[in-house]
C-alpha positions in Angstrom: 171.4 102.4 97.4 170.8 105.5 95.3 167.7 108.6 96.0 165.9 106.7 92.6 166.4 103.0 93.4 164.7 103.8 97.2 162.1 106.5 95.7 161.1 103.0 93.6 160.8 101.0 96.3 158.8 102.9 98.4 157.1 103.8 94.7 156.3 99.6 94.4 155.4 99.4 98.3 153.1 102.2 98.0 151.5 100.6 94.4 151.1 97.0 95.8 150.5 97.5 99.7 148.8 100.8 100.1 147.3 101.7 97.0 145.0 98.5 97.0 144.0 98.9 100.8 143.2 102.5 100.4 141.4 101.6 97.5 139.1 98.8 99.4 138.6 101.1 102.4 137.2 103.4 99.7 134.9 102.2 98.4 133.4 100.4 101.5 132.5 103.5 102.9 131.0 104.9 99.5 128.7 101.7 99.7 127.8 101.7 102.9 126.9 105.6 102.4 124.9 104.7 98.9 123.4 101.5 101.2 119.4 103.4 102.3 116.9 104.6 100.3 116.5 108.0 99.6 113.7 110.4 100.3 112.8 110.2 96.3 113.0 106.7 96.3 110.6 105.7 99.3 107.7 108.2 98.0 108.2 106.5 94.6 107.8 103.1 96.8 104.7 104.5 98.5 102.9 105.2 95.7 103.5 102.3 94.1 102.2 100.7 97.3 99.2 102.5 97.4 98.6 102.2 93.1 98.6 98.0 94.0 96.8 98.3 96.8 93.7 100.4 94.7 94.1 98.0 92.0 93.8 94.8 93.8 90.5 96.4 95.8 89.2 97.0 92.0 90.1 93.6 90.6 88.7 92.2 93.6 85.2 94.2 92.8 85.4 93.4 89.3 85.9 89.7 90.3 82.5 90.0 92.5 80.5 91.9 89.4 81.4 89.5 87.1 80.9 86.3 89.6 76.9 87.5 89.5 76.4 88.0 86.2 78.2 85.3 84.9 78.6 82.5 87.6 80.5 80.1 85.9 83.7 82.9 84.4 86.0 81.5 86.7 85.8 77.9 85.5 86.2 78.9 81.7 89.1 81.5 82.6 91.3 78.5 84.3 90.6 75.7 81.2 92.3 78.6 79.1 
């Protein structure tokens, strides 16, 4: 067996066994890096938290307005 015909076998054994397992050890750790949120990401999430919360507190006051001035809004709102 020649220098070229073993540098292509370990060439082949190196493309299917290695390669591939190197490859899917790779990337596992890249996603298990990229898994948390980042610091950007959770203020983002808090203020979106906080922007429902102040608008379900103001539907919810609109809701009591409009249930005294119109009693009945609710059942003409649901036949729509």
């Amino acid at each position: 067996m020649g220098i070229m015909e073993g540098m292509t076998a370990l060439g082949v054994v190196f493309m299917v066994v290695v390669l591939p397992v190197w490859l899917f050890f790779h990337y596992l750790a890249k996603m298990k890096t990229n898994r948390g949120l980042t610091a950007e990401d959770e203020k983002m999430l808090v203020e979106l938290w906080e922007t429902a919360r102040k608008m379900e507190q103001r539907i919810e006051s609109l809701e009591t307005i409009l249930t005294e001035k119109v009693p009945d809004w609710r059942e003409s709102y649901e036949k729509k």
